[in-house]
C-alpha positions as CSV (number, residue, x, y, z in Angstrom):
1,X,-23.4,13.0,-23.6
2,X,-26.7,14.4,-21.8
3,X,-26.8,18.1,-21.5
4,X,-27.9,19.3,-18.2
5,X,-31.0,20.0,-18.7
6,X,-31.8,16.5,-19.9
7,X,-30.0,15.1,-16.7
8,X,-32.6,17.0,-14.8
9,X,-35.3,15.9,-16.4
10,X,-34.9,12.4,-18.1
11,X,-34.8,10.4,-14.5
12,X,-37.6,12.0,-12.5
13,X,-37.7,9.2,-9.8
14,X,-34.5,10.2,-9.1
15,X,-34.9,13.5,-7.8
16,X,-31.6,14.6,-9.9
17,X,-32.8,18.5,-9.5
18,X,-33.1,18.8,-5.8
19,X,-29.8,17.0,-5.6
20,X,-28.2,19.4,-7.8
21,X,-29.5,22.5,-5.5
22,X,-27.6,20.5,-2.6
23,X,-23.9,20.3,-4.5
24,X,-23.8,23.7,-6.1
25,X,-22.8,25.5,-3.0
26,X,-20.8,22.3,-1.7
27,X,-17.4,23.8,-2.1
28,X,-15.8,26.2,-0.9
29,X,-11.8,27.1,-0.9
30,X,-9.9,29.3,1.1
31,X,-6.8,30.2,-1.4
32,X,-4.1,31.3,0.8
33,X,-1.2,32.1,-1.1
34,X,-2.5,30.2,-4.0
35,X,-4.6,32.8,-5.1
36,X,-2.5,34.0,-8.0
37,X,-2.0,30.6,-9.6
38,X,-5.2,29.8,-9.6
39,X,-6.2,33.8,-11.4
40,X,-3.8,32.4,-13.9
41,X,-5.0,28.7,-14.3
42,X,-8.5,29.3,-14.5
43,X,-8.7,29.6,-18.1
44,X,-6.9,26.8,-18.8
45,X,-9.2,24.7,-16.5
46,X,-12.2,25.8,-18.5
47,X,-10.6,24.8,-21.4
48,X,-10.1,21.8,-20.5
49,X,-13.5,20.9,-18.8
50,X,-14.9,22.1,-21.8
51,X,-13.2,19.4,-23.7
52,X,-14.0,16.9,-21.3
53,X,-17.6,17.3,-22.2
54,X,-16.6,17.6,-25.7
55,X,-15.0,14.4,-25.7
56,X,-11.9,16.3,-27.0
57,X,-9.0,14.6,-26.1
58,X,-6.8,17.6,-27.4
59,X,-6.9,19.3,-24.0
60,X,-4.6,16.8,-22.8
61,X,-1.7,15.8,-25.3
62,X,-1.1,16.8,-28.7
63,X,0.3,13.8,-30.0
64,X,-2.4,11.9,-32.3
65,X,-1.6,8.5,-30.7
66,X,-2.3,9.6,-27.3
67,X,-5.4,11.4,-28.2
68,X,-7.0,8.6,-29.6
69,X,-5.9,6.0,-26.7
70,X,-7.7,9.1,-24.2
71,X,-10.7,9.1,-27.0
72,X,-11.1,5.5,-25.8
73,X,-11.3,6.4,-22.2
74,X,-13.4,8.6,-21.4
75,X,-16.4,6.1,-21.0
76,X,-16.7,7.1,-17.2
77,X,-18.9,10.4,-18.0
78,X,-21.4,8.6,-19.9
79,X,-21.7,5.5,-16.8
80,X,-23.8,7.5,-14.4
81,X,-26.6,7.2,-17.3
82,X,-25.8,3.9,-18.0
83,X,-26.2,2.6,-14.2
84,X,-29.5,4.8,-14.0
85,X,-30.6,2.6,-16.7
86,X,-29.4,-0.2,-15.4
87,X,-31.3,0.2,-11.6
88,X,-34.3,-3.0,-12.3
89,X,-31.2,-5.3,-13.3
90,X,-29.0,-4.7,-10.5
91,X,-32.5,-4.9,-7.6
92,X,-33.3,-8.0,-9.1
93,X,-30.0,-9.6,-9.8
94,X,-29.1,-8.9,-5.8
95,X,-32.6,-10.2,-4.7
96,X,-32.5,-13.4,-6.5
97,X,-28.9,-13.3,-4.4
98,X,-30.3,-12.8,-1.6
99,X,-33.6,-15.3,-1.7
100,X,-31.4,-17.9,-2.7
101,X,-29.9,-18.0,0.8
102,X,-26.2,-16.3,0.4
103,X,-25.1,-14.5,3.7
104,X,-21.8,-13.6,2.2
105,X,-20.0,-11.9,-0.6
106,X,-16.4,-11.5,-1.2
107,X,-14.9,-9.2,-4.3
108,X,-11.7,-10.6,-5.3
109,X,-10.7,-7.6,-7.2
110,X,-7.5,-5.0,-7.2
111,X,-7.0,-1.7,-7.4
112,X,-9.1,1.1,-7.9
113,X,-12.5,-1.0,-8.9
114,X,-12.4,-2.6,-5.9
115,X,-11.7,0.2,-3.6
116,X,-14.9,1.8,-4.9
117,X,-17.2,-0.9,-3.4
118,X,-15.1,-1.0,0.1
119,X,-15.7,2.6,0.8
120,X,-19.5,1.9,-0.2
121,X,-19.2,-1.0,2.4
122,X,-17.4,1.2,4.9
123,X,-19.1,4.4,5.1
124,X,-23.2,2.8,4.0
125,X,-23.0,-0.5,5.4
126,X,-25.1,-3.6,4.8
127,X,-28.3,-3.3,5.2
128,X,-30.3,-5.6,7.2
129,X,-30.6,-9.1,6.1
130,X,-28.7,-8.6,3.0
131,X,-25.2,-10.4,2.5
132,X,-22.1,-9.3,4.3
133,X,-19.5,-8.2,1.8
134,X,-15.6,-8.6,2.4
135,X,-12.9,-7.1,0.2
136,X,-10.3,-9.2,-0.9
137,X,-7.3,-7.6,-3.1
138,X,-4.1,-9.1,-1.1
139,X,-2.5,-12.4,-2.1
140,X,-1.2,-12.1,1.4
141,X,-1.7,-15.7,2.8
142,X,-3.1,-14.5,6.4
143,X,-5.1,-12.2,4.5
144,X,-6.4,-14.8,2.1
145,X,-7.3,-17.1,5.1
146,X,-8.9,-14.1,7.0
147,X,-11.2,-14.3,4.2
148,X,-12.9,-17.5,4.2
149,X,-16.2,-17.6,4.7
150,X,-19.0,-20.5,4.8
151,X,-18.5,-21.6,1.1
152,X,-21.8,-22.8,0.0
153,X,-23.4,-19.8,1.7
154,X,-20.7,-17.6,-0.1
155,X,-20.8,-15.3,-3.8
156,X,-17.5,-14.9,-5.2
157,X,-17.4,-11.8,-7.3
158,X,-14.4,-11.8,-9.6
159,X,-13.7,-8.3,-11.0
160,X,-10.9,-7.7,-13.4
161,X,-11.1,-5.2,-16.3
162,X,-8.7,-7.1,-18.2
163,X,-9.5,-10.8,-17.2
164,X,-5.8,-11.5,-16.8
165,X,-5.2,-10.1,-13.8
166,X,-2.9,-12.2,-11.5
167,X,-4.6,-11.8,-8.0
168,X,-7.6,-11.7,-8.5
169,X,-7.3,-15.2,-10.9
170,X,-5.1,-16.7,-8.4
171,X,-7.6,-15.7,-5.4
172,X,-10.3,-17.2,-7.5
173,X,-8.6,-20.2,-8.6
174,X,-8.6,-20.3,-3.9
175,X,-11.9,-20.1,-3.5
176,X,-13.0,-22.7,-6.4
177,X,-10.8,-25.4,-4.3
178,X,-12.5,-24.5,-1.5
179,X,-16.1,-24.6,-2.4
180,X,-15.1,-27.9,-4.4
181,X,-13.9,-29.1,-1.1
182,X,-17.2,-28.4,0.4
183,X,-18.8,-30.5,-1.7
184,X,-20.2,-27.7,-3.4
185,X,-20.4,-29.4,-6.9
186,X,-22.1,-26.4,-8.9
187,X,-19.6,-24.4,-8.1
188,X,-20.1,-21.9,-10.8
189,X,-23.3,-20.5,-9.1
190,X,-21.2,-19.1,-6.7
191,X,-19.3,-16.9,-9.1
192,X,-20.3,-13.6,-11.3
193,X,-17.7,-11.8,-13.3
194,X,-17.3,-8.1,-14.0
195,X,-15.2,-7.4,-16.9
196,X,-14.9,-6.1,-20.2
197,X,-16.6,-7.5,-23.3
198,X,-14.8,-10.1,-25.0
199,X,-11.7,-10.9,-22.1
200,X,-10.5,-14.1,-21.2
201,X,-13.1,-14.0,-17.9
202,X,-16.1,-13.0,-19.9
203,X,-15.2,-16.3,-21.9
204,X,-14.8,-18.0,-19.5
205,X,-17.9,-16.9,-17.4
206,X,-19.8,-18.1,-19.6
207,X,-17.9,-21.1,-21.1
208,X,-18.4,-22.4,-17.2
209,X,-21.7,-20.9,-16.6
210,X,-20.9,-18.5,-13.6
211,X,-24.2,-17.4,-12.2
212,X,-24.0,-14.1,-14.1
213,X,-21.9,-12.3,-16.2
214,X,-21.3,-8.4,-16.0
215,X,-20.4,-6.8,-18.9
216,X,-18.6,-3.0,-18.2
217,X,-18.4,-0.6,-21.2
218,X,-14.3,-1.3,-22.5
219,X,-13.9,2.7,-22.4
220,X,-13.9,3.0,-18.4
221,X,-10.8,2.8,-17.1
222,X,-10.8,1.0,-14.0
223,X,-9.9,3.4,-11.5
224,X,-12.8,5.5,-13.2
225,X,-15.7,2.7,-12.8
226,X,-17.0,3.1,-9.2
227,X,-20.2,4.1,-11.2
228,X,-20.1,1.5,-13.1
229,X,-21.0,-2.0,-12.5
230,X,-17.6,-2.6,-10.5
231,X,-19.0,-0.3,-7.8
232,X,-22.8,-1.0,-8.1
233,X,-23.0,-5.1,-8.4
234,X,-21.5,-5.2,-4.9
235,X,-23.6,-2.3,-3.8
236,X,-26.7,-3.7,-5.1
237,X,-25.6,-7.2,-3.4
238,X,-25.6,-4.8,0.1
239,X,-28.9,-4.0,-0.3
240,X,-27.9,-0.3,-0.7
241,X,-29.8,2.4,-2.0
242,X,-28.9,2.1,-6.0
243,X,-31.3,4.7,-6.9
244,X,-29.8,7.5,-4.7
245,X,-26.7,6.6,-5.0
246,X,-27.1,7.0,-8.9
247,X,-29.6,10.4,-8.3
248,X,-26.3,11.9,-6.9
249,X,-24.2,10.7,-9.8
250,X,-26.4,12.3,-12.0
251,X,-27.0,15.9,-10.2
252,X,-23.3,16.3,-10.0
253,X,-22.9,15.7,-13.7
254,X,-25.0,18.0,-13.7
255,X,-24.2,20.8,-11.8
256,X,-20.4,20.4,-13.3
257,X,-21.4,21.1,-16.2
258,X,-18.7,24.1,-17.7
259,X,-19.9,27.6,-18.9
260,X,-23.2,27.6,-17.0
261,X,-21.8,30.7,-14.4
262,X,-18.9,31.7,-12.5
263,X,-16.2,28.4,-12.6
264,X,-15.0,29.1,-9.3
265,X,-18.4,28.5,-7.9
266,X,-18.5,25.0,-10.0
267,X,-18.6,22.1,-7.6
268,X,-15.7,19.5,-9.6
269,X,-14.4,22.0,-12.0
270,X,-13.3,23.9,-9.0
271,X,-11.5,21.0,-7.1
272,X,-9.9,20.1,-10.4
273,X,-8.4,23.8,-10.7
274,X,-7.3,24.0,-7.3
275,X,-5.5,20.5,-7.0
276,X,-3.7,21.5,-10.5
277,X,-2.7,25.0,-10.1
278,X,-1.3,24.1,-6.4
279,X,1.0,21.0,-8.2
280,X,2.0,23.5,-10.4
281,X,2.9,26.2,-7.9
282,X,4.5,23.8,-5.8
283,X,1.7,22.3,-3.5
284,X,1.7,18.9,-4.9
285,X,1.2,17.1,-1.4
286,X,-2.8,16.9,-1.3
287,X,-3.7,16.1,2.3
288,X,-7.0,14.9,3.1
289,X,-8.8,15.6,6.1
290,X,-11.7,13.5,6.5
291,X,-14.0,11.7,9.7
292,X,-12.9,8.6,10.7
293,X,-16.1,7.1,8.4
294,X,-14.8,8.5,5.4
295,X,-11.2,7.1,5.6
296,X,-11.7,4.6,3.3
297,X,-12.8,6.9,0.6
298,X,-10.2,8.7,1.3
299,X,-7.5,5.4,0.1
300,X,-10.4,5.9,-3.1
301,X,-9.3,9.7,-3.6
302,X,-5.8,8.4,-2.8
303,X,-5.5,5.8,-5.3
304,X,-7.8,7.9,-8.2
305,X,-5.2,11.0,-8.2
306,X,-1.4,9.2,-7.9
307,X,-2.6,6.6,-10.5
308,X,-3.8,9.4,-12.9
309,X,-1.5,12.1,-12.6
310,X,1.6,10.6,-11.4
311,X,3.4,10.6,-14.7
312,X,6.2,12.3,-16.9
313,X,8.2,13.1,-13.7
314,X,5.4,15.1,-12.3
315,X,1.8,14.5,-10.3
316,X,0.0,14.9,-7.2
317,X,1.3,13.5,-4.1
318,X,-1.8,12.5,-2.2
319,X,-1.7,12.1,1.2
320,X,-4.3,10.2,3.0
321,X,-4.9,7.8,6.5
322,X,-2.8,11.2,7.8
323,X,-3.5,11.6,11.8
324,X,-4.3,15.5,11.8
325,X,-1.4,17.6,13.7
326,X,-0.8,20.8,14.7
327,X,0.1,23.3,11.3
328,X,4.0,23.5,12.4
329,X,3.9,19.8,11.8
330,X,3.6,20.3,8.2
331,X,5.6,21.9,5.5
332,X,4.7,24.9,2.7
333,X,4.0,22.1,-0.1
334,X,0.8,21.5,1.1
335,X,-3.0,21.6,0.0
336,X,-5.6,20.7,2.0
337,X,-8.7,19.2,1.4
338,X,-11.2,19.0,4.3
339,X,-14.4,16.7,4.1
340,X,-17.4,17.4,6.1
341,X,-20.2,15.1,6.7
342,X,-23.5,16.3,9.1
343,X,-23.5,14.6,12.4
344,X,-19.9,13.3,12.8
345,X,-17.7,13.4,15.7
346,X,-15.0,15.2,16.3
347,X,-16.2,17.9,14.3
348,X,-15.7,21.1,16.2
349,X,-11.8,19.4,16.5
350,X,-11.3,19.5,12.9
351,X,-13.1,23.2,12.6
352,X,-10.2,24.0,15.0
353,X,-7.6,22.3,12.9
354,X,-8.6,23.8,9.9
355,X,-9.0,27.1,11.2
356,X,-5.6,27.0,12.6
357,X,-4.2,26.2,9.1
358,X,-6.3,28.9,7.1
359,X,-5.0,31.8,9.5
360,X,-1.0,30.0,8.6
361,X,-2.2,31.0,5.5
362,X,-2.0,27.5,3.9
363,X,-4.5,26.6,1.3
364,X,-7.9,24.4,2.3
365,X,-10.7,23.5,0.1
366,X,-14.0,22.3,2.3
367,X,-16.2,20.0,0.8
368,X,-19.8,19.8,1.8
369,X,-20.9,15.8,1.8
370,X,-24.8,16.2,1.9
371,X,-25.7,12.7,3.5
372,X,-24.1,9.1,2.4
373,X,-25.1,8.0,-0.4
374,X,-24.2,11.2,-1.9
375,X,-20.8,9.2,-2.1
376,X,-22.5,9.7,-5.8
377,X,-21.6,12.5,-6.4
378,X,-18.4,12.5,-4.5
379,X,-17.1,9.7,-6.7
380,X,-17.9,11.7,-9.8
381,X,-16.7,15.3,-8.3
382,X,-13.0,13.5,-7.4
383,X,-13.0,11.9,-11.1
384,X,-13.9,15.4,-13.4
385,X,-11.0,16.9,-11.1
386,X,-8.8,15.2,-11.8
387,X,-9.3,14.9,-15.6
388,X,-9.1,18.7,-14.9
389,X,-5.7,19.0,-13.0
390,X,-4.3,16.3,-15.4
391,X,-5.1,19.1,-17.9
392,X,-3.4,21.6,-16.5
393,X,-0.3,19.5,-15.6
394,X,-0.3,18.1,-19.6
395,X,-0.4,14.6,-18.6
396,X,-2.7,11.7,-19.9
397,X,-4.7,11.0,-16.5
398,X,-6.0,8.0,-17.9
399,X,-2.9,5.8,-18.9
400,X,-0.4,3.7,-16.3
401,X,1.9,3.4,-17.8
402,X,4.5,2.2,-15.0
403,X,1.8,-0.5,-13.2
404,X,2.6,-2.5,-16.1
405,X,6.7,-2.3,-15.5
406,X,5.7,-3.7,-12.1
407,X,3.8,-6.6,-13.0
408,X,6.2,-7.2,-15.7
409,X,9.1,-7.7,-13.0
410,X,6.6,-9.8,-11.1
411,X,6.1,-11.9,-13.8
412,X,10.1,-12.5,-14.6
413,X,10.5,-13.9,-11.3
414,X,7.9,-15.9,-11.5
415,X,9.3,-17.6,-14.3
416,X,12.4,-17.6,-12.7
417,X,11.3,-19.4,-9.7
418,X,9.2,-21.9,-11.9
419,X,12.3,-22.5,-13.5
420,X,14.8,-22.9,-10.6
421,X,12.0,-23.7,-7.8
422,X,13.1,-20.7,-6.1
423,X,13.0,-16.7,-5.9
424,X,16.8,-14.9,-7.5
425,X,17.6,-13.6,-3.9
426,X,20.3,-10.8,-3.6
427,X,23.2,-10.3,-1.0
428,X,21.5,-7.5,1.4
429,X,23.8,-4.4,2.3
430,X,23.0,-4.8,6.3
431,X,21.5,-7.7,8.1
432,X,20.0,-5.8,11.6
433,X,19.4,-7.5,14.8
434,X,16.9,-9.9,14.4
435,X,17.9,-11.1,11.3
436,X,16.5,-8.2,9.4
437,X,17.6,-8.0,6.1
438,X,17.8,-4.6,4.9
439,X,18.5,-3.9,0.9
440,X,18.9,-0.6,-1.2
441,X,18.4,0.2,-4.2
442,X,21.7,1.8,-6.1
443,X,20.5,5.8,-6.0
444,X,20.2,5.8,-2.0
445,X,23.3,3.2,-1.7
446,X,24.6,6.2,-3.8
447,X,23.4,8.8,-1.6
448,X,24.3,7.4,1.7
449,X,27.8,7.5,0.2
450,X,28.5,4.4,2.3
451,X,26.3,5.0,5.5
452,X,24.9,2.1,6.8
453,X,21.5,0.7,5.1
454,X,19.1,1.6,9.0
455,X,19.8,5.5,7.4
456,X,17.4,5.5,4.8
457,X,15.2,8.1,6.6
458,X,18.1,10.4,6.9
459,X,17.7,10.9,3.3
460,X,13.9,12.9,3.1
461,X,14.4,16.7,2.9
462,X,11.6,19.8,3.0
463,X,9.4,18.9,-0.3
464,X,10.1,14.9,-0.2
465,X,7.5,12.4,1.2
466,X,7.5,9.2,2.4
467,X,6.4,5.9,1.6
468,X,5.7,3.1,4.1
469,X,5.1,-0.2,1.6
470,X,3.8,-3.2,4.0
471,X,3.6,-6.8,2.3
472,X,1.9,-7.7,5.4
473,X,-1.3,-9.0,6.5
474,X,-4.5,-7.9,8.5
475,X,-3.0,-8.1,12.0
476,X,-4.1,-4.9,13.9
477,X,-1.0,-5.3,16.0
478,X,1.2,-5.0,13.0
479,X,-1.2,-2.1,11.6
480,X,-1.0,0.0,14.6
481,X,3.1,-0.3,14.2
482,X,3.0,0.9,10.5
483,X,1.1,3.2,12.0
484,X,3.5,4.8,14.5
485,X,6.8,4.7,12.3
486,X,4.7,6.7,9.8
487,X,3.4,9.6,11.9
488,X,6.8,9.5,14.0
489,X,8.6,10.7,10.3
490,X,6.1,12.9,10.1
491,X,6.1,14.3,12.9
492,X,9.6,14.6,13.3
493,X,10.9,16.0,9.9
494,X,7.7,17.8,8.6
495,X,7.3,15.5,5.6
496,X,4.3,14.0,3.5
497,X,3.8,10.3,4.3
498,X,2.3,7.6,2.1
499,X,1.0,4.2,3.5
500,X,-0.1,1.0,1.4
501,X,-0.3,-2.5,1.7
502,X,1.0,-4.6,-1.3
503,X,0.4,-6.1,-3.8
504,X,-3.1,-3.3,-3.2
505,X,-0.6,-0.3,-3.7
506,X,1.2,-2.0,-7.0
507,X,-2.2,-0.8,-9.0
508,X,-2.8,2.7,-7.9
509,X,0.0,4.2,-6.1
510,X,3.1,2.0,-7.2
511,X,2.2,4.6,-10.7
512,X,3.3,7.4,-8.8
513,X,6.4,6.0,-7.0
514,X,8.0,5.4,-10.3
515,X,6.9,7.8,-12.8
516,X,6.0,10.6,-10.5
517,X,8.5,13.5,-9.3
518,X,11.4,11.8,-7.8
519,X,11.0,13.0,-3.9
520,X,10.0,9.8,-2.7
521,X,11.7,7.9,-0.2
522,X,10.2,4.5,0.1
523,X,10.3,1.7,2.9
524,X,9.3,-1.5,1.5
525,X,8.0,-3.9,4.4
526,X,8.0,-7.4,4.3
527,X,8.3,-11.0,6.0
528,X,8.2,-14.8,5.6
529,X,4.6,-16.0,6.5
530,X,4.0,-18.0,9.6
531,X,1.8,-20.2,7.3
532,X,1.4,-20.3,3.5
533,X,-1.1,-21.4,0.9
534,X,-0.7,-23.0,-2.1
535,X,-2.9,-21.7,-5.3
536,X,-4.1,-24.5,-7.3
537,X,-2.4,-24.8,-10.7
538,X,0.4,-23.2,-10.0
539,X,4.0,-24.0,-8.7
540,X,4.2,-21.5,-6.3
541,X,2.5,-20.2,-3.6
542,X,0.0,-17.0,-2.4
543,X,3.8,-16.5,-0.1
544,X,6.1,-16.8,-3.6
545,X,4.2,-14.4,-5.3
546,X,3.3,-12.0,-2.2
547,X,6.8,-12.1,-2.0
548,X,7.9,-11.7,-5.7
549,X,5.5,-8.5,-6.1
550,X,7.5,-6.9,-3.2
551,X,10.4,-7.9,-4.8
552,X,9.4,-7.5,-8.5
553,X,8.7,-3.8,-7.6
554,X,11.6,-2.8,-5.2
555,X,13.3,-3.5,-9.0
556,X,11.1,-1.1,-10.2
557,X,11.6,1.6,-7.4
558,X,15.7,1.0,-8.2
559,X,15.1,0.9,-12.0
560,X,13.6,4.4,-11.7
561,X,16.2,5.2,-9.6
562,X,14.3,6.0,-6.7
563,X,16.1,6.3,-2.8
564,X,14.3,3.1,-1.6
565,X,14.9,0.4,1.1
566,X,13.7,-3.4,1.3
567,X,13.3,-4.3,4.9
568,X,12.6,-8.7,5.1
569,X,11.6,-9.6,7.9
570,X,11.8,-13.7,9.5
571,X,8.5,-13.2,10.8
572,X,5.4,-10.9,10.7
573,X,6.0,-10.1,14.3
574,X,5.5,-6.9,16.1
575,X,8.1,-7.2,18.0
576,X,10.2,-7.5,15.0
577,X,8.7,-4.5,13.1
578,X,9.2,-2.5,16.3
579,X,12.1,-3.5,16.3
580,X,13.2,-2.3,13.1
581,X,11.2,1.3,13.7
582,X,13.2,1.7,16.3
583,X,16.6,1.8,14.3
584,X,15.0,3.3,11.5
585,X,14.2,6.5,13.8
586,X,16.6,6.5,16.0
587,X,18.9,8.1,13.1
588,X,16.1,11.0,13.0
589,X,16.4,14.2,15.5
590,X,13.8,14.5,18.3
591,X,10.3,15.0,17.7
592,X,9.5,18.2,15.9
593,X,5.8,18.9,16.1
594,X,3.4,16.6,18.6
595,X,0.2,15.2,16.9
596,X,-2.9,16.7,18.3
């Protein structure tokens, strides 16, 4: 890999040294009471950012077999010089896009590659005149249909590291139907791939001439590849600024760069130290506090850190989409993480917040975003710490090991319901009003010690979080529901809370739900579409298989034996998800701690 100096001088178009002057003071951490274990962590974290620029996989396992499958990983530090190189391809694959008349884009992707690209669309935006890009990583059919999109006016992106990927195939497998049905006989133009050399979609890319084919280096994992071409094709297609975007990339590669002054004063390294040491000494709930036009990158962070560290039983719990409360709303297993960008509102409300929590003596690092596209640099600083707190917590933070046990149970009752022509379905232990079926999983049937199934939430103690898992789709109605029963647990029994949408969650998150510390209790959320849509060549349905992933992964949760309850609802209704909120909670005490 480049040494720092050459970073600073082999790209001089893109200002890579004045960046670097900009993320060198960009961090700052008040320790709190974490100040000891981070005296006694920081050797270790040099260690192991030492390695990481090394390429020395040692740092993280000892076992020979592991080393070599991290050896193969660690592709991601090398990409920022790969996309710099790669600038002229992108600007002219996107123009061509865009003179060719496209005015829309949609990434059918999952997971952490596709997240990267949706917090470029969020927090950059489209520029003027260029196509409008939608994310698509649900195989929920309201979802699906909120999608659609003028076909022949439309770019299909299909991203999947693997090529077998089961949404984003079936979700193309949609939009090919539809563009056929258009009329739209070269259909293939209105496809590119990004994938890995030599998988079933690079074959087939180019066995049916997709319009062009993106070939990522096979060592970047894909939660690691927002500077890659997962990240930078749709970006490019945005009519973003590549060239900063990558100048950023570069500096903070740069400027992380170990043994070149005091470590505490290194702007990833730093990070990496604090979110380790604080799992370690018990402040494993990383809550981010970010403006509202960051919150996607925070579900990025969010997805990045479970995914890599939530393994072996231990991990980071991280916590974002949080609505900031007073500090006696949360507990002592905390570290916060505050993100500043100039010019945002609310600002002096945060300051206030934050202020509050330093003086309760609870630990906050403050990161200092220059401008946007130094989302950059942000990518790469979240990415080097947490190959540095996977260090310290001796876990691989670049293996899944438990996504694969979820798509695996996905995948049985698939076959099961190709076989039979229908889904195994189980008796429930307590149908609510409303005909809400409610079913647990045998450690909180255990724990309840026959209380009925609404009880669940009785179950979350200091140190435990929660998870709210929605197999719904993009109604706000239903959103702002979620919404409420989440911050009403929080608020009332001082407890971490998660929130994902499936099958989204199944490929970052779902990792540390199953192989993470077991102080999760989970809600699993979901209900019988008011319409449904069939995927071509196959028996079932975008409904069958939303619905098998729910179910295919409350197995999981109960295999792991995790306290977890499946809530099916007859309808996506918000009357019926109030509904159920309302017994839910009304097992819980009164509110503890008012938002602010």
């Amino acid at each position: 890999m480049d040494s720092a100096h050459e970073l600073l001088t082999r790209w001089p178009a893109l200002d890579v040294a004045a960046r670097r002057a900009h993320l060198q003071n960009s961090l700052h951490l008040s320790s709190g009471p974490l100040a000891g274990a981070l005296k006694r962590s920081t050797d270790a974290a040099e260690r192991v950012a030492a390695g990481l620029w090394r390429g020395d996989p040692s740092v993280w396992s000892g076992d020979p077999a592991v080393q070599k499958a991290i050896a193969d990983r660690l592709g991601w530090m090398s990409s920022p010089a790969l996309m710099a190189g790669s600038i002229d391809r992108l600007e002219t694959f996107a123009a061509k896009v865009k003179h060719d008349g496209f005015t829309d884009v949609v990434l059918l992707g999952m997971g952490g590659s596709s997240l990267a690209p949706e917090v470029l669309r969020a927090v950059l935006g489209v520029a003027p005149g260029w196509p409008r890009l939608r994310m698509l990583d649900s195989t929920d059919p309201a979802a699906v249909q909120a999608a659609a999109t003028p076909p022949e006016r439309t770019l299909y992106l299909l991203a999947s590291k693997s090529g077998t990927t089961i949404e984003p195939n079936s979700l193309a497998a949609h939009f090919r139907q539809r563009l056929l049905d258009a009329g739209v006989a070269r259909w293939a133009d209105h496809f590119v791939a990004i994938t890995d050399e030599g998988t079933e979609l690079d074959h087939r890319a180019r066995a049916e001439r997709f319009r062009d084919d993106f070939i990522n280096p096979s060592d970047i994992g894909g939660r690691y590849s927002a500077l890659s071409f997962f990240g930078l094709v749709p970006a490019a297609l945005m009519g973003q600024d590549i060239a900063a975007i990558v100048g950023w990339a570069v500096a903070m590669l740069a400027a992380s760069e170990p043994g070149a002054g005091n470590m505490m004063a290194n702007p990833a390294v730093a990070l990496g130290l604090a979110l380790g040491a604080g799992a370690r000494d018990g402040r494993d709930k990383l809550t981010l506090i970010v403006p509202a036009s960051l919150e996607a990158f925070g579900l990025w962070v969010e997805q990045l850190i479970a995914e890599s560290t939530g393994k072996n039983g231990t991990g980071i719990v991280p916590i974002a989409g949080e609505r900031l409360a007073d500090q006696a709303a949360y507990g002592s297993d905390r570290l916060f993480v505050r993100v500043r960008v100039p010019g945002e509102p609310d600002e002096e409300k945060r300051d206030a917040a934050v202020r509050a929590l330093e003086a309760a003596q609870a630990p906050v690092v403050a990161i200092d975003v220059p401008e946007p596209t130094a989302l950059g640099a942000e990518f790469l600083r979240w990415e080097i710490a947490t190959a540095v707190a996977g260090g310290l917590l001796r876990i691989d933070p670049f293996d899944q090991p438990n996504v694969k046990q979820a798509k695996d149970a996905t995948q049985t009752l698939l076959n099961q319901y190709n076989t039979t022509g229908r889904l195994p379905a189980g008796t429930p232990d307590r149908t609510l009003a409303g005909n809400i079926a409610v079913t647990l999983t045998a450690s909180a049937r255990k724990t309840l010690q026959g209380t009925n199934a609404d009880a669940i939430l009785t179950l979350l103690h200091p140190g435990d979080y929660f998870a709210l898992l929605a197999y719904l789709g993009p109604d706000p109605e239903l959103a702002q529901e979620l919404l409420t029963l989440r911050h009403a647990v929080r608020d009332r029994l001082r407890v971490a809370t998660m929130f994902g949408y499936g099958p989204r969650y199944l490929h970052s998150t779902g990792q540390l739900h199953k192989g993470g510390p077991n102080t999760g209790v989970f809600l699993l959320i979901s209900a019988t579409p008011l319409e449904d849509l069939p995927i071509p060549g196959e028996s079932f349905s975008f409904g069958t298989l939303e619905l098998a992933q729910a179910v295919g992964d409350f197995a999981s949760l109960d295999a792991a034996a995790r306290r977890a309850a499946h809530a099916h609802l007859p309808v996506p209704d918000r009357k019926a998800l109030r509904q159920l909120s309302e017994m839910l909670l009304a097992r819980l005490p009164a509110t503890n701690a008012p938002a602010t």
